[in-house]
C-alpha positions in Angstrom: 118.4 47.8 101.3 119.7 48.9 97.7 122.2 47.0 96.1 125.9 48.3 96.9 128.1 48.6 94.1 130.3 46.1 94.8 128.0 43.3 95.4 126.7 44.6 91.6 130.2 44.2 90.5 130.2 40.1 92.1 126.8 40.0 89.8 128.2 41.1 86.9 131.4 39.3 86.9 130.0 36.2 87.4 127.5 36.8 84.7 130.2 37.6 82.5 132.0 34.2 83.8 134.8 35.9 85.1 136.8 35.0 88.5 138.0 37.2 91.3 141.0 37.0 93.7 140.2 38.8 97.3 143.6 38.6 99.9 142.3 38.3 103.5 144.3 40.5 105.8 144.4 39.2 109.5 145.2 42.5 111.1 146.7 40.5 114.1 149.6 39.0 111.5 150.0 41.9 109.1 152.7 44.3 110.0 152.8 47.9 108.3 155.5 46.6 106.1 154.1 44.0 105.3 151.1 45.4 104.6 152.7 48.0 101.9 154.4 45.1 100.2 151.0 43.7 99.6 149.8 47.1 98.0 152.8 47.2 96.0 152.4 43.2 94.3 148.7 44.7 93.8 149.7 47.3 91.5 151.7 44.6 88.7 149.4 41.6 90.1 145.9 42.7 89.9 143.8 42.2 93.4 140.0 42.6 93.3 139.6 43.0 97.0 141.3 43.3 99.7 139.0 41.9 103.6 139.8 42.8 106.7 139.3 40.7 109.5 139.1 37.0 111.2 137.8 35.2 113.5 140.4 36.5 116.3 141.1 39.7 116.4 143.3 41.1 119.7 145.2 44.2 118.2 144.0 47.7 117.7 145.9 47.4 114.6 142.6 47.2 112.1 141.6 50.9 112.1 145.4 51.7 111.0 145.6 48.7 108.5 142.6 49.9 107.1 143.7 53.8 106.8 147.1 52.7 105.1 145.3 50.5 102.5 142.5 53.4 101.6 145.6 56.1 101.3 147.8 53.8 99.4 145.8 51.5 97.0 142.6 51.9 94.8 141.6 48.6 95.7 138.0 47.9 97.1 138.6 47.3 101.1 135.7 45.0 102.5 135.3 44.0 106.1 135.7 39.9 107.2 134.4 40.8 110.7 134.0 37.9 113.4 131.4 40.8 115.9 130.1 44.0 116.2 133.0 45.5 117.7 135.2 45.1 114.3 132.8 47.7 112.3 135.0 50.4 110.4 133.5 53.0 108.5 136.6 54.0 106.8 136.5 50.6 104.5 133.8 50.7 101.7 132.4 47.5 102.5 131.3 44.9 104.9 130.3 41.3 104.4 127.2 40.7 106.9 127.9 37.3 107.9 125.2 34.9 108.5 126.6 31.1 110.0 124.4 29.3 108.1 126.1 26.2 108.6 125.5 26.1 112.0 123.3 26.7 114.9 124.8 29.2 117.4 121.9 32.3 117.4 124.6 34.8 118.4 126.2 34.5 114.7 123.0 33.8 112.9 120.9 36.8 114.3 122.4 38.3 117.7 125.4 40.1 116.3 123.9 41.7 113.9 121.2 43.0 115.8 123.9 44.7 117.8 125.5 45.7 114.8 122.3 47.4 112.9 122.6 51.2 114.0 126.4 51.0 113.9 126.5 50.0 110.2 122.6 52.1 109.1 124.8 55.4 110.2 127.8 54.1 108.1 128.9 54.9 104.7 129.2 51.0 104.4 128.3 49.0 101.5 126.5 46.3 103.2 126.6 42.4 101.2 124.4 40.0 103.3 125.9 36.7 103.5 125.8 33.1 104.3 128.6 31.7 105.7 129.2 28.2 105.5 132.0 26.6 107.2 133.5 23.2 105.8 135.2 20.9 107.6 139.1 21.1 106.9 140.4 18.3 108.7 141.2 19.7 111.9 139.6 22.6 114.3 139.9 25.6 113.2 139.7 29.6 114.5 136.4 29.8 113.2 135.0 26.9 114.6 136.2 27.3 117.9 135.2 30.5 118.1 132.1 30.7 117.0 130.8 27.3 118.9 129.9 25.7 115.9 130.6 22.1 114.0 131.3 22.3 110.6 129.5 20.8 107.8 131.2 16.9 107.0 133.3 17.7 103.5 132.0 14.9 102.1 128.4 15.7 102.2 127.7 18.0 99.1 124.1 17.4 99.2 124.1 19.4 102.7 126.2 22.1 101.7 123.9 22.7 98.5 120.7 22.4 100.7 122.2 25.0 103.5 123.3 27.2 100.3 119.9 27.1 98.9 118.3 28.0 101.8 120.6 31.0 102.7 119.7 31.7 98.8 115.8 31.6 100.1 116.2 33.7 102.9 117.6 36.6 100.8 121.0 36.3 101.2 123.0 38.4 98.5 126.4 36.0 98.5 127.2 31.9 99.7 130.6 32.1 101.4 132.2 28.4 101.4 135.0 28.8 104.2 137.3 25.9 105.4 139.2 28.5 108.2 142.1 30.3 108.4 145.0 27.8 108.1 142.9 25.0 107.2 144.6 22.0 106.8 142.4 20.9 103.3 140.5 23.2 101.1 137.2 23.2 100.4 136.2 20.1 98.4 135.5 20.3 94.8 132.7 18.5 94.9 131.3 20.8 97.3 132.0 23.4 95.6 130.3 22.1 92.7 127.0 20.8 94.2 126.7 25.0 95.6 127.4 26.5 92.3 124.9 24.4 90.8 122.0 25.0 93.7 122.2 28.4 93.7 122.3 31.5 91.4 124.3 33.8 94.4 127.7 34.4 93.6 130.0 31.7 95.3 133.1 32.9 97.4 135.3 29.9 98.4 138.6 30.8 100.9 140.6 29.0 103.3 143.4 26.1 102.5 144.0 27.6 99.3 148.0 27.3 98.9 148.9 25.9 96.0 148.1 26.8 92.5 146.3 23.3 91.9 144.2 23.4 95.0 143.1 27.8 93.4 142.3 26.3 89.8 140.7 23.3 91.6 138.1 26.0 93.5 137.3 27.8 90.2 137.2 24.6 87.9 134.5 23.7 90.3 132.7 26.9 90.2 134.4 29.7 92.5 133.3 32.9 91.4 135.9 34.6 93.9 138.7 32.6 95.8 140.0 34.0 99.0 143.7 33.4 100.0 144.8 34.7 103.5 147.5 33.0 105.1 149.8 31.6 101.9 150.1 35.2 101.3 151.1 36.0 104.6 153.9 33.6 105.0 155.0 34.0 100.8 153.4 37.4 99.4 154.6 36.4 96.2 152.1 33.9 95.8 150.2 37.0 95.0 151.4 36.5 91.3 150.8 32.6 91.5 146.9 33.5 91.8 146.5 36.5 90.0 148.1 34.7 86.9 145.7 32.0 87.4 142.6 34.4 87.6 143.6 36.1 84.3 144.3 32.7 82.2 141.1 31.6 83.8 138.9 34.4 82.7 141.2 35.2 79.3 139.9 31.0 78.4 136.0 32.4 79.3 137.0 35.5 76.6 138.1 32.3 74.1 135.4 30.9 74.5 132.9 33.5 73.3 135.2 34.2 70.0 
């Protein structure tokens, strides 16, 4: 499979030692309104990506949530799909989730077996990668849902290992998830013991909902941080991270003068 432009764009950025700031969109909590607020912050607070999805998805309100963000923002729009059935051609890509952190076939293998003609006759750019859930504190969505115990948060030697090995098997990109309303972020010692076991770009999202807990994630060596449901209940907070992201990579331009 050839390299998609975007996951060439994750490459580059992280090459260049510059951070990214994705919004996940929960199409079950978004409401249109909503939704063109969030387009509108993105034109004065820069977004890198927007993903669509989550680990529970009940609505039919993807497909449209999708449509209004490709009509009315320029912003990359990459699927966060928890099966098969949440495939949508109309974004422009889709991150092929791998559970490495746990041990239920259906989310290591099975869905995307299923999924394999849907997304080969697709436009979509396809960024294989492994997903490693963290333990947050409590059960989350993504647990639950996809039968599988997270890794302990304080065990960074796993977390590199499993990283490592998702890096072996040819995954393009290590996602470091804590779940949708996680009650603690991802530890930054775990974030730091992946950065440093593998060359992949390093995605870290969930309990991210202060500004400390953001420059915590990229201090320890986020490449892209993913906020989701701060933004849902505060959409200002949009500004909170994107100011962060540009003093982050404006020290990296610094730093090279």
């Amino acid at each position: 499979m050839p390299f998609s432009r975007i996951y060439e764009q994750l490459v580059q950025k992280k090459q260049q030692r510059q951070k990214l700031f994705a919004v996940l969109l929960d199409p079950d909590n978004l409401t249109p309104a909503a939704c063109e607020q969030l387009i509108l912050l993105s034109h004065t607070y820069p977004i890198d990506y927007f993903l669509v999805g989550g680990s529970l998805v009940t609505t039919t309100n993807q497909g449209p949530l999708i449509s209004l963000l490709k009509q009315k923002s320029s912003v990359p729009v990459i699927l966060f799909p928890s099966s098969s059935l949440h495939i949508d051609p109309q974004a422009d890509g889709i991150l092929l989730l791998s559970l490495i952190s746990g041990r239920n076939p259906e989310f290591l293998i099975g869905q995307h077996v299923v999924s394999a003609p849907i997304l080969k006759a697709s436009q979509l750019q396809i960024l294989p990668t492994g997903y490693i859930l963290v333990d947050s504190g409590q059960q989350t969505t993504a647990s639950y849902m996809s039968g599988s115990m997270p890794l302990p948060r304080n065990k960074p030697g796993i977390a590199a290992s499993t990283a490592l090995a998702g890096e072996q098997l040819g995954l393009h990109l290590i996602f470091l998830d804590a779940g949708s309303g996680a009650l603690n972020p991802i530890p930054g010692t775990i974030i730091q013991a992946v950065r440093q076991a593998v060359d992949l770009p390093v995605i870290v999202g969930g309990g991210i909902n202060t500004a400390n807990k953001a420059i915590t994630a990229l201090k320890a060596g986020a490449d892209m941080i993913v906020v989701g449901n701060e933004i849902e209940n505060n959409p200002e907070f949009v500004s909170t991270i994107a100011t962060i992201i540009k003093q982050a990579n404006a020290m990296v331009v610094t730093d090279f003068t």
